[in-house]
C-alpha positions as CSV (number, residue, x, y, z in Angstrom):
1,X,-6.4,15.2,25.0
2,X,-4.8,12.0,26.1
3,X,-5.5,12.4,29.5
4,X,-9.2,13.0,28.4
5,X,-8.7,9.8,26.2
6,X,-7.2,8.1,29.6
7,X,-5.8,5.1,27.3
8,X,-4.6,1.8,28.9
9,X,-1.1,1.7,27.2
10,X,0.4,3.4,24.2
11,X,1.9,1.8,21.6
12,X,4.2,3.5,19.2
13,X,6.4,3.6,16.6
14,X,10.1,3.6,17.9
15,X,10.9,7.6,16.0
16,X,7.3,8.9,17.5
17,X,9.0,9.9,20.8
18,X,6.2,11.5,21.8
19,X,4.1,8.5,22.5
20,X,6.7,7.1,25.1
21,X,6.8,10.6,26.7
22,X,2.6,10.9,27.0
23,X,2.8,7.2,28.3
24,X,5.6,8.4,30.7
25,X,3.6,11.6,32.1
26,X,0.5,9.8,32.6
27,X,2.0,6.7,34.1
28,X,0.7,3.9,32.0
29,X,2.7,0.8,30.4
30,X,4.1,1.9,27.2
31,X,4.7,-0.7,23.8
32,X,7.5,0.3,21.6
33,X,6.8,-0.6,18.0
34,X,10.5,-0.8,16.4
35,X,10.2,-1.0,13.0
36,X,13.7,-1.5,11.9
37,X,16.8,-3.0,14.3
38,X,16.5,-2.2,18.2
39,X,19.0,0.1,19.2
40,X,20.8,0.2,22.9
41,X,24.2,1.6,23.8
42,X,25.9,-1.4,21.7
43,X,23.9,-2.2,18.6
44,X,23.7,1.9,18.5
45,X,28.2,1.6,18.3
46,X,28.1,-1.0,15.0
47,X,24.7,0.4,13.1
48,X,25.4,3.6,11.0
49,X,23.4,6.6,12.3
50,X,25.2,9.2,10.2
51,X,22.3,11.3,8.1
52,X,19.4,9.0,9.8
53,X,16.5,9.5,11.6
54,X,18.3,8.6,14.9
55,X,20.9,11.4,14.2
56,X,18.3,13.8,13.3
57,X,15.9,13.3,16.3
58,X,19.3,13.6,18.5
59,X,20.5,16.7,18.0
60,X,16.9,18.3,17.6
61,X,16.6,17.6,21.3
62,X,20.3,18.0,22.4
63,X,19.6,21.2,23.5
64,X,19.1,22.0,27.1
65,X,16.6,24.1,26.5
66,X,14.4,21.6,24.8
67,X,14.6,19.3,27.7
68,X,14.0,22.1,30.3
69,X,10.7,23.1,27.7
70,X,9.5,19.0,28.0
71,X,10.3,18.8,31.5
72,X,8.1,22.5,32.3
73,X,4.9,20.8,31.1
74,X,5.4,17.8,33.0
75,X,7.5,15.3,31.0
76,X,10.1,13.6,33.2
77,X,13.1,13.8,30.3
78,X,16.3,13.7,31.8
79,X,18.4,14.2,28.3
80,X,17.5,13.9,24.5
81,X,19.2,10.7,24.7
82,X,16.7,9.7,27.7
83,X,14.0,10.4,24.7
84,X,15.0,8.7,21.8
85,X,16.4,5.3,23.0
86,X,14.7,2.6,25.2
87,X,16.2,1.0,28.1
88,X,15.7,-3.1,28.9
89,X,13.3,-2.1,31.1
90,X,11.0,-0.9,27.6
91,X,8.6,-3.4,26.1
92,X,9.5,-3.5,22.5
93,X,8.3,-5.3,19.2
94,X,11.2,-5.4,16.9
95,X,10.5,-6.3,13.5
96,X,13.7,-8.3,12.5
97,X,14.3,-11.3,13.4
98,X,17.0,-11.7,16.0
99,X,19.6,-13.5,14.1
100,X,19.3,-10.4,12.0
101,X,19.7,-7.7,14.7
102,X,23.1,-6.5,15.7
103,X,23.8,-7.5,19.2
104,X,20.3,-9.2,20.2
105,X,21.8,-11.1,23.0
106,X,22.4,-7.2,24.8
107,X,18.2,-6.8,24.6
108,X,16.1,-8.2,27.5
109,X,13.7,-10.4,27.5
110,X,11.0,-7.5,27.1
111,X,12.1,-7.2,23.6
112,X,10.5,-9.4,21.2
113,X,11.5,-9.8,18.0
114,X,8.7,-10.8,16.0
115,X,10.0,-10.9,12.2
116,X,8.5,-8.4,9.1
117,X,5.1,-7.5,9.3
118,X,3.2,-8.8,5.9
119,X,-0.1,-8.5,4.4
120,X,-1.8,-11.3,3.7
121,X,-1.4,-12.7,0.5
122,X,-3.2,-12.1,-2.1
123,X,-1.9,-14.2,-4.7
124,X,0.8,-16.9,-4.0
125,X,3.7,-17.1,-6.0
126,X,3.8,-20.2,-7.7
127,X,6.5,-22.7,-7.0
128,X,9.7,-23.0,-9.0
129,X,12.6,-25.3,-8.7
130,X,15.0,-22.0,-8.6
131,X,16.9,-20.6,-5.5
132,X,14.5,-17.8,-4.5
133,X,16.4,-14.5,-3.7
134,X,13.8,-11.6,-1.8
135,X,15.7,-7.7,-2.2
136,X,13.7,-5.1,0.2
137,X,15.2,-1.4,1.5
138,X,12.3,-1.1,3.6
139,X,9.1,0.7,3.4
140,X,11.4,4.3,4.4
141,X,13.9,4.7,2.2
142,X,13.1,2.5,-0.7
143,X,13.4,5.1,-3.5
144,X,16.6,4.2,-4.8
145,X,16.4,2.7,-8.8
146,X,20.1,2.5,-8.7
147,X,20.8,0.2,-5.7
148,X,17.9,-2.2,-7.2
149,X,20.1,-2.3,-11.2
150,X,23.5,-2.9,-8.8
151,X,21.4,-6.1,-7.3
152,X,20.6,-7.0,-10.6
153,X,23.8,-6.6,-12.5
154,X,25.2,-8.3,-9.3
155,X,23.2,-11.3,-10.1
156,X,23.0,-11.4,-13.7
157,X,23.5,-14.7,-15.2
158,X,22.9,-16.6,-12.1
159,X,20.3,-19.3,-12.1
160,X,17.7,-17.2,-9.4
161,X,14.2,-16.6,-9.2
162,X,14.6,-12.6,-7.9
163,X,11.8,-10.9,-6.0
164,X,12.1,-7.6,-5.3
165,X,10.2,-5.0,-3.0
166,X,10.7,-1.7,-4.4
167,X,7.7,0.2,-2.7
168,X,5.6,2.8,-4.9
169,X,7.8,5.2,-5.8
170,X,10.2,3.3,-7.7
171,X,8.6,2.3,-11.1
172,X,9.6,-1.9,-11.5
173,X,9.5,-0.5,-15.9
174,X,12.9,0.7,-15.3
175,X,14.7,-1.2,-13.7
C-alpha cells in the first residue's frame, strides 16, 4: 500500500516503528516525531525504561526470529535495538525542550527540540499576581488521581495559582 501511496517522507511517532522501517525499505527521508524525551545509548542509561513502552517494544522484537521475519520481506533490520532507537543520523522532533531532556548535548543537530505541542487557546487565563505552578503526566499515562492529591497536599498552604493537566479520564471533582 505504501509503495502504491509512493509518499515523499514519513513522519512518525517515535513507538510507531513501523513507519521508520516502511521509510527505510522504500528509501525515502524519514521524520521522527518523539513525543516524550529522545532517547540514544546515554539518555536511554539515566531515563527509567522498566514496565515502559520502550521495554515492551524491546523484547517483543528481541527475538531472532522476528528480525529474520522483517528482514524476509525486505526490511533492512539488523537487531530490535536497530528498530526502536534512532541514531544522529535520524531527523527527529522532540517535544521537550532541551534544557529538559536528559543528555541533549549527546543529540545531533538533526534533532530539534521544539517544546509541547498546544492547541490554541481558547480562553486565556486571566492574569494574577500569584506564582503560576503547571502539573502535566502527559497525554499517555495521565490516569493517576493519586499522584495529582500528592501535588496538591505537597503544595497546600502555599501562596500558588495551580494548573493542572489531568487529561479525560481523571475526573478534576475528585481531586
Amino acid at each position: 500500500d505504501m509503495e502504491a501511496l509512493a509518499p515523499d517522507c514519513i513522519v512518525g511517532d517515535s513507538v510507531a516503528f513501523w513507519a521508520k522501517l516502511i521509510a527505510q525499505k522504500l528509501d525515502i527521508p524519514y521524520v521522527c516525531s518523539c513525543t516524550t524525551f529522545a532517547f540514544n545509548c546515554y539518555s536511554a542509561q539515566i531515563l527509567p525504561q522498566q514496565g515502559s513502552l520502550f521495554s515492551l517494544l524491546k523484547a517483543l522484537l528481541a527475538s531472532g526470529k522476528d528480525c529474520k521475519r522483517l528482514r524476509a520481506r525486505g526490511y533492512p533490520v539488523k537487531n530490535a535495538l536497530s528498530i526502536i532507537s534512532n541514531s544522529n543520523d535520524t531527523r527527529t522532533i522532540v517535544y521537550t525542550s532541551p534544557q529538559l531532556q536528559p543528555c541533549a548535548e549527546t543529540f545531533s543537530d538533526l534533532y530539534h527540540f521544539v517544546g509541547v505541542s498546544l492547541r490554541p487557546v481558547e480562553e486565556p487565563l486571566p492574569a494574577s499576581p500569584l506564582p503560576t505552578l503547571f502539573i502535566s503526566l502527559g497525554t499517555v499515562l495521565n490516569r493517576q488521581p493519586q499522584f495529582y492529591r500528592r501535588c496538591l497536599e505537597a503544595l497546600g498552604g502555599q501562596n500558588l495559582r495551580v494548573l493542572m493537566a489531568v487529561g479525560s479520564d481523571c475526573d478534576p471533582a475528585e481531586l
